[in-house]
C-alpha positions in Angstrom: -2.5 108.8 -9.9 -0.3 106.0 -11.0 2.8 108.4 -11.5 2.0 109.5 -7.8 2.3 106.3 -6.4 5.6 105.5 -8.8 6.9 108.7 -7.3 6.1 107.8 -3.8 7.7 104.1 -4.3 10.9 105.8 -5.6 11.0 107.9 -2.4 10.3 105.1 -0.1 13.0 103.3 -1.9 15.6 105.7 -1.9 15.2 106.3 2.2 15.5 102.7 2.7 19.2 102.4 1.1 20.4 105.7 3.3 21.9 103.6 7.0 21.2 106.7 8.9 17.6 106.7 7.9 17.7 102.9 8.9 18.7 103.6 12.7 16.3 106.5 13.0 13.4 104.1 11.9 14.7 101.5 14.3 14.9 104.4 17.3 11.7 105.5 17.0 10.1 101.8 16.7 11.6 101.0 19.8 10.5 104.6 21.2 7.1 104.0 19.8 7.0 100.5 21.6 7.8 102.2 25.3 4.9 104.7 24.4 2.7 102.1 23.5 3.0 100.3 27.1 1.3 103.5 28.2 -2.8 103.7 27.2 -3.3 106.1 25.0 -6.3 108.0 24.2 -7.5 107.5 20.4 -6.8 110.7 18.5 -9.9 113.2 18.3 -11.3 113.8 14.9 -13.3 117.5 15.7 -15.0 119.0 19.1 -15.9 116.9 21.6 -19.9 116.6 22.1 -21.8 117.1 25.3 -24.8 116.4 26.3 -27.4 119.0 26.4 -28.0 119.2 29.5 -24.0 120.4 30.1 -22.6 123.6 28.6 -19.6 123.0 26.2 -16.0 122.0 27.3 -13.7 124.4 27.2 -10.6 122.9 25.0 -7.0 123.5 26.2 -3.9 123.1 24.8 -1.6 120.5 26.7 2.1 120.3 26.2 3.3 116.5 25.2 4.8 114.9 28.1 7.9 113.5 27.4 9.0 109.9 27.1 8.6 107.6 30.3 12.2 106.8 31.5 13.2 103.1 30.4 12.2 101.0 33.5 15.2 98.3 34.3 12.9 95.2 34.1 12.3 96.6 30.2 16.1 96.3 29.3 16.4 96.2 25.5 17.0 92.6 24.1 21.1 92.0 23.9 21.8 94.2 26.2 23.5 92.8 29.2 23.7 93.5 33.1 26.7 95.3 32.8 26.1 98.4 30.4 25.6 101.4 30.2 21.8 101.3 31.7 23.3 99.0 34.9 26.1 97.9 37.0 28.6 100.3 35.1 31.0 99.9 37.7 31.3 95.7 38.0 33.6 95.3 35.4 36.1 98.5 35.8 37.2 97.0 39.1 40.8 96.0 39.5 39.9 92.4 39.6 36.8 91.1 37.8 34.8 87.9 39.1 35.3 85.9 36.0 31.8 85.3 34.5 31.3 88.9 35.2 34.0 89.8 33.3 32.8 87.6 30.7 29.1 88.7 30.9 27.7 85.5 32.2 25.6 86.5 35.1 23.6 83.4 34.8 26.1 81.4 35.9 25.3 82.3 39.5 21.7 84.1 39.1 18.4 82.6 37.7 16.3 84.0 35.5 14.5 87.8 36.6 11.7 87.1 39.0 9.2 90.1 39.7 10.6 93.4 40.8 13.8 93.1 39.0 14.9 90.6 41.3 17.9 87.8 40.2 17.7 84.7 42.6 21.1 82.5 43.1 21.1 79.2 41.4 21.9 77.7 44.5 22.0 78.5 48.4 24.7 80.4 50.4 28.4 79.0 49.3 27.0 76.1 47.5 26.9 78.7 44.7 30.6 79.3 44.9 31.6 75.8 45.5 30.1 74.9 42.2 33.4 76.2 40.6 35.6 76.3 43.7 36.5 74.0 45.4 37.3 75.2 49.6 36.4 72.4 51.9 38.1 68.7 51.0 37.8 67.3 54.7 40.9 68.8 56.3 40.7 68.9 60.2 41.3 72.6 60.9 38.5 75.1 58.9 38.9 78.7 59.1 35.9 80.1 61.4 35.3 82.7 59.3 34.5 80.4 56.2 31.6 78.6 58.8 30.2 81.5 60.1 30.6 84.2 57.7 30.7 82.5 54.5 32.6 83.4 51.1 31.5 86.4 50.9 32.3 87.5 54.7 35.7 88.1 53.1 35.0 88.0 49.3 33.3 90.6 47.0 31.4 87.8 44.2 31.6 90.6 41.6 34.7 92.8 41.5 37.4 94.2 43.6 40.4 96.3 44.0 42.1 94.0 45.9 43.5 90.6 45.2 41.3 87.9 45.5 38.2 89.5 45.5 38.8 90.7 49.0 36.4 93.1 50.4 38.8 94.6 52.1 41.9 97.3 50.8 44.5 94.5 51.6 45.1 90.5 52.4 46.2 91.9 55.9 43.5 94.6 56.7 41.0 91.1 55.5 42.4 89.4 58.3 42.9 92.7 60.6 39.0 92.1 60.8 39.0 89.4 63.1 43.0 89.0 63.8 44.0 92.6 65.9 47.6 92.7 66.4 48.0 91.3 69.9 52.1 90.7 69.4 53.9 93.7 69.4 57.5 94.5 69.0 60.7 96.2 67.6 61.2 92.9 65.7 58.8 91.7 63.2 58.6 88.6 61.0 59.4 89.6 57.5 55.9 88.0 55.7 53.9 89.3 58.7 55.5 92.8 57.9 54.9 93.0 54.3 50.9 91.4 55.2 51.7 88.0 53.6 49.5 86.4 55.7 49.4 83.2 53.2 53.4 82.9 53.3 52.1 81.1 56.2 49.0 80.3 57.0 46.0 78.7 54.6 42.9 80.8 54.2 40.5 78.1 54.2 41.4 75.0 55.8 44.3 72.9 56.6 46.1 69.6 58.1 47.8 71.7 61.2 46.3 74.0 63.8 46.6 77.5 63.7 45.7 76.6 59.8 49.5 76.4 59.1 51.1 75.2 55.6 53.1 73.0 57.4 53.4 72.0 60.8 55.8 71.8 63.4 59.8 73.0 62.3 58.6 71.9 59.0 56.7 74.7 58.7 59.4 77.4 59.2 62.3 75.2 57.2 60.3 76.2 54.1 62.2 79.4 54.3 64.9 78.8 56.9 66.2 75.6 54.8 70.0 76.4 55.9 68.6 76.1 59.9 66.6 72.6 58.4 70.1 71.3 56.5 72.7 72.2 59.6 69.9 70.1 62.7 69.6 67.2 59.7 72.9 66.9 59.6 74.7 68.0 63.1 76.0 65.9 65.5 73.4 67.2 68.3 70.1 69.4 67.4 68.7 71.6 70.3 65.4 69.6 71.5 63.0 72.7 71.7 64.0 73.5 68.2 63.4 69.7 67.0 59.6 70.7 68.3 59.1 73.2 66.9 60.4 77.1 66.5 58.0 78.6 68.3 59.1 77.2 71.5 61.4 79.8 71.4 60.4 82.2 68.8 57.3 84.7 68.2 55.6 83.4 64.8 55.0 87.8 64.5 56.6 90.1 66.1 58.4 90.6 69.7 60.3 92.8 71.5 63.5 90.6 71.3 66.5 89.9 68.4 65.7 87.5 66.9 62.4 87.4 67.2 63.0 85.5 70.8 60.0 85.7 73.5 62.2 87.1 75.8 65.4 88.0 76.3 68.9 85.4 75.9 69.4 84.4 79.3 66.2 85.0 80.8 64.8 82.8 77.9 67.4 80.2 78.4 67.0 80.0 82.1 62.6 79.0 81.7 64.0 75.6 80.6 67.0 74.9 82.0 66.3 76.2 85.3 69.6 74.7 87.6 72.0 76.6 85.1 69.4 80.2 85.7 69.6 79.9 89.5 73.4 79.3 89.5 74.1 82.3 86.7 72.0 84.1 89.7 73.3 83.0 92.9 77.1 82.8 92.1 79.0 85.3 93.5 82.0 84.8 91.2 80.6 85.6 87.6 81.2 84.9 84.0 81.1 87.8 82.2 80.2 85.8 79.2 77.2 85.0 80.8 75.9 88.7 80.6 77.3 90.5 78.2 77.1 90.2 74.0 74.9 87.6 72.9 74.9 86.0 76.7 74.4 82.3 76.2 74.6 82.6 72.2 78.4 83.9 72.8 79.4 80.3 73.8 76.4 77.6 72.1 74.1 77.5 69.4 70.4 77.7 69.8 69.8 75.2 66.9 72.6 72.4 66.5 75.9 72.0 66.7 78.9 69.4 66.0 80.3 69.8 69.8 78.7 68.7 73.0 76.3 70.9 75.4 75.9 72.9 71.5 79.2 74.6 72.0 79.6 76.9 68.8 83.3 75.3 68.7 85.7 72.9 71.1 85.7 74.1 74.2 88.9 75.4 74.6 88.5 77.0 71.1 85.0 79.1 72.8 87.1 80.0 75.5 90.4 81.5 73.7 87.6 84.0 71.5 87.8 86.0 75.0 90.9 84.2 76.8 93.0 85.0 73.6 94.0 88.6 75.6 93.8 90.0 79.3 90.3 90.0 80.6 88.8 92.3 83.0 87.8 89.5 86.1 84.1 90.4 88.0 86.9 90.8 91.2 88.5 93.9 89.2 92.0 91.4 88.2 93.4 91.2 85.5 93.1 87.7 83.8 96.6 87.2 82.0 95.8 85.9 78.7 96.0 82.1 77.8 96.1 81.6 74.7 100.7 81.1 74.9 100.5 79.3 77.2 97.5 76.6 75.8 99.2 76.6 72.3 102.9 76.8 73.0 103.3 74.3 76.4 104.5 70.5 75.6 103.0 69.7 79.4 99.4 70.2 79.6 97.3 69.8 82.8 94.8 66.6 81.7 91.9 68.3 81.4 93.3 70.8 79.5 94.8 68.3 76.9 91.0 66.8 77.0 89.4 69.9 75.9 87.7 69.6 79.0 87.9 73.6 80.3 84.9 73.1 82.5 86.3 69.8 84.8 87.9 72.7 86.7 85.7 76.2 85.9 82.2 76.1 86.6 81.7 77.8 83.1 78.1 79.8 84.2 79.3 81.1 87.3 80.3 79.7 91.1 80.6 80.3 94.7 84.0 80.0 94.4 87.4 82.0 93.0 87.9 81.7 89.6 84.9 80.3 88.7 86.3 76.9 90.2 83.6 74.1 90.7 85.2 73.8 94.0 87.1 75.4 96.7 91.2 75.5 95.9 93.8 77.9 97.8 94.9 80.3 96.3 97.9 81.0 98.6 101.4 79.0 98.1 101.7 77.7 101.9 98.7 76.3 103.5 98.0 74.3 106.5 97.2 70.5 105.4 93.2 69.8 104.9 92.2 68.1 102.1 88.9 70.7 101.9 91.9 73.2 100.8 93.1 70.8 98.0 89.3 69.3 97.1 89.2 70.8 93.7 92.7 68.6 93.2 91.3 65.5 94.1 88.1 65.3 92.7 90.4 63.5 90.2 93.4 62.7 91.9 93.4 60.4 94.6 93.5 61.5 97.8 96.2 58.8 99.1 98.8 61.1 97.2 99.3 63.3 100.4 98.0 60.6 102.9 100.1 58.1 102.8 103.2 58.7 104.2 105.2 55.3 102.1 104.3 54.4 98.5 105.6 52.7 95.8 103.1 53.4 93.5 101.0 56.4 93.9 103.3 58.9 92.6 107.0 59.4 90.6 107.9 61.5 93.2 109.5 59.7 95.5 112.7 58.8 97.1 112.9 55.2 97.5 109.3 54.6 99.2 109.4 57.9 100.9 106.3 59.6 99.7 107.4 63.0 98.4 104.1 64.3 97.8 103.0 63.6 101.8 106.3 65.1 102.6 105.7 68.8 101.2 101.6 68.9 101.4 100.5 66.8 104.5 101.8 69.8 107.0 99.9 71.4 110.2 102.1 74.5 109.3 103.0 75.9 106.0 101.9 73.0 103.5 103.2 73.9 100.1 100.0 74.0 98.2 99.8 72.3 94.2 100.4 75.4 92.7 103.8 76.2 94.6 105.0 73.6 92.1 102.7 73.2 89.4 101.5 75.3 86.5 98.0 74.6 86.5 97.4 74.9 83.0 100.1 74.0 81.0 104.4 74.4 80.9 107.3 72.7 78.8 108.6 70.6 81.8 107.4 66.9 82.9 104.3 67.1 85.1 103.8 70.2 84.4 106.2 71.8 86.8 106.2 75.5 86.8 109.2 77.5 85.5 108.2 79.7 88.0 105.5 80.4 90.6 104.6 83.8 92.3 105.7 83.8 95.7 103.0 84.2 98.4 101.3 86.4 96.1 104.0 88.8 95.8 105.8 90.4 92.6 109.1 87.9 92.8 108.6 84.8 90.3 110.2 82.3 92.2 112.3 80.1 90.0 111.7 75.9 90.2 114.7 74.9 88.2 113.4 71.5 88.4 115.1 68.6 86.3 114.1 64.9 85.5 116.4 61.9 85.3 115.6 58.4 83.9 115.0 57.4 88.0 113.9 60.8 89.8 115.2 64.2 89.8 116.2 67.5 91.4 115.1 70.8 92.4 116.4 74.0 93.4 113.9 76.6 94.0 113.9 80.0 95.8 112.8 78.3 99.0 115.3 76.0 100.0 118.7 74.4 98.9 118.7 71.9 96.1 117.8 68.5 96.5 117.5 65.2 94.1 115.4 62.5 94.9 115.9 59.0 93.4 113.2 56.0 93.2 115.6 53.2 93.0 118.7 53.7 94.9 117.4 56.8 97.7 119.1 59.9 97.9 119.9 60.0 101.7 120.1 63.3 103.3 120.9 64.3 106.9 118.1 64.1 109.5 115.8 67.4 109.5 117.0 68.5 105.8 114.4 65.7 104.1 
């Protein structure tokens, strides 16, 4: 009997230092332990008795059920919520809430309750708030983080978007509540790539519209070479000192540039006057219509030049007035850049810079885009409506007065020269039957030549200056000097 038990030890002993047979003992302890939760009858020793009064029972063999599946408020000690027995899928997301990556499910769920149920350690966001931190007091809260809460937009376990977003993108999360109500050819480059946070804060912020920034600011965090040239310009365009969007979609639109409408007709909602004469005038500047419209002559943001002229102004005029130009009459404009580079006389305003003292630069009611009426014939009767453009600097008293000493260089003795040719009720010589409007290389800027009466012959001037007065002799008449201090005298009629 001894050397049985000896036997049996050595067995016993031999088992227990194989691993294998190790686990197997383990497995069916813990099988035995699910069985056992299950009342079981105690094993029968022989026949079952029955009373007398009953016949016998018949006995039937009964195949063994098999194990009861492992119920999930039963989970095995050290195993955890994500296993193979639950949740499989939380942690082969894309992106893993971090104390589910990490196992720690407590850290947002109390302990089981009955029915395999995991209350939150705290209620709604205050559970997420307990690590991050969404609301500091800002004035401007994102709707959907008071009425839909964290996880309106958030998944609090595991994504495959960014973020935790329940959605398959940042831009189909705010497609939710945000349709795309501006439409257009042109979109902004973050809104097209959905980069909705390139410009707006998710949660809350310090400017409407929940805006990084707000105001200009806001765009010169990209557009910092628009931000450096209106710091440091002479003049900045108001609107755009405001704020972009006075004249620019934030998204998309229909327009270059992302305008909200098109150049002029987006111009023209602020500065009205300058819209209804651009529609009203009857002589038109192409400029005005054609290219970049308004952009072909100022800048939209800032500019070192008045009225935000993109250059001086006669500088923005020679860009088209360097060659002929097609006039809205069907003439042909003769080109003026020769004549504005290479004349020692200039015409004032011309020698100012100042192209629009004469041309009403948006259009007009009058030839050549003149701000007012001038002839453009070389005889015309004497009214000073025919010489208005003329004198709105000049004075007048240059063709009034009949005797001057002082109103004009031309002049023989006190005899008013000026009175003599213009102030006529027949055949008045008009300014231009002596005077190159623009520019030439004599005194006062006497013309070389002038066309005569419109026609093909260039009528010659030959004018000539002396230290007292001078001379003419043109196509129209005999030559003639004049002198201020000793008068030229001439016979009666031939003045």
């Amino acid at each position: 009997m001894r050397r049985d038990r000896r036997a049996t030890w050595r067995r016993t002993r031999a088992i227990a230092d194989r691993p294998e047979w190790c686990i197997g003992f383990a497995c069916l302890a813990l099988y035995v332990g699910c069985r056992s939760e299950t009342p079981q009858e105690p094993p029968k020793t022989g026949p079952a008795k029955t009373p007398p009064s009953q016949p016998a029972a018949v006995t039937t063999t009964v195949a063994a059920k098999p194990p009861a599946p492992m119920r999930p408020d039963r989970v095995p000690p050290g195993v955890g919520c994500v296993s193979a027995l639950c949740h499989t899928d939380l942690s082969k997301r894309d992106y893993v809430h971090g104390p589910v990556a990490a196992g720690g499910c407590d850290a947002c769920h109390s302990a089981e309750q009955p029915g395999h149920t995991f209350p939150m350690t705290r209620k709604g966001d205050a559970v997420c708030t307990r690590c991050h931190v969404v609301l500091t007091g800002k004035p401007f809260v994102h709707a959907a983080v008071t009425q839909q809460g964290c996880i309106g937009c958030h998944d609090p376990h595991g994504s495959a978007t960014k973020y935790l977003l329940r959605a398959e993108s940042l831009l189909a999360s705010c497609r939710q509540c945000h349709p795309a109500e501006e439409r257009g050819d042109v979109v902004h480059g973050p809104y097209a790539a959905g980069a909705c946070t390139v410009c707006h804060v998710p949660h809350e912020s310090d400017n409407a519209h929940l805006t990084i920034r707000s105001g200009a600011a806001h765009c010169f965090r990209c557009h910092s070479e628009i931000q450096r040239k209106m710091e440091t310009a002479r003049t900045a365009h108001g609107p755009a000192v405001e704020g972009c969007t006075n004249c620019h979609a934030p998204h998309a639109a229909e327009f270059p540039k992302l305008l909200r409408a098109s150049g002029s007709e987006h111009c023209g909602s602020c500065h009205t006057k300058v819209d209804e004469q651009v529609r009203t005038a009857t002589a038109k500047h192409g400029a005005v219509f054609t290219g970049k419209q308004c952009l072909n002559c100022h800048d939209s943001h800032a500019s070192e030049f008045p009225a935000l002229l993109r250059m001086s102004m006669p500088d923005v005029c020679l860009t088209c007035h360097d060659q002929p130009q097609q006039a809205y009459d069907g003439r042909t404009i003769p080109e003026m850049k020769s004549v504005l580079t290479s004349a020692e006389f200039l015409h004032g305003p011309i020698r100012g810079g100042e192209c629009q003292a004469c041309h009403q630069v948006h259009g007009s009611s009058n030839a050549r885009l003149l701000k007012t009426y001038f002839s453009s014939s070389f005889y015309a009767d004497f009214d000073l409506t025919n010489y208005a453009l003329c004198f709105s600097c000049h004075e007048k008293a240059l063709v009034m007065d009949q005797k001057t000493t002082a109103l004009t260089g031309f002049r023989n003795g006190d005899q008013n020269l000026h009175f003599l040719h213009v102030n006529r009720l027949e055949k008045g010589r008009s300014c231009k039957a002596c005077h190159e409007i623009h520019g030439s290389n004599q005194p006062k800027h006497i013309a070389d030549a002038v066309p005569f009466e419109g026609g093909g012959w260039a009528m010659p001037i030959r004018f000539k200056k002396s230290a007292t007065g001078g001379g003419c002799a043109p196509g129209c008449h005999q030559p003639y000097d004049y002198d201020r201090e000793t008068p030229v005298s001439y016979p009666r009629g031939k003045e």
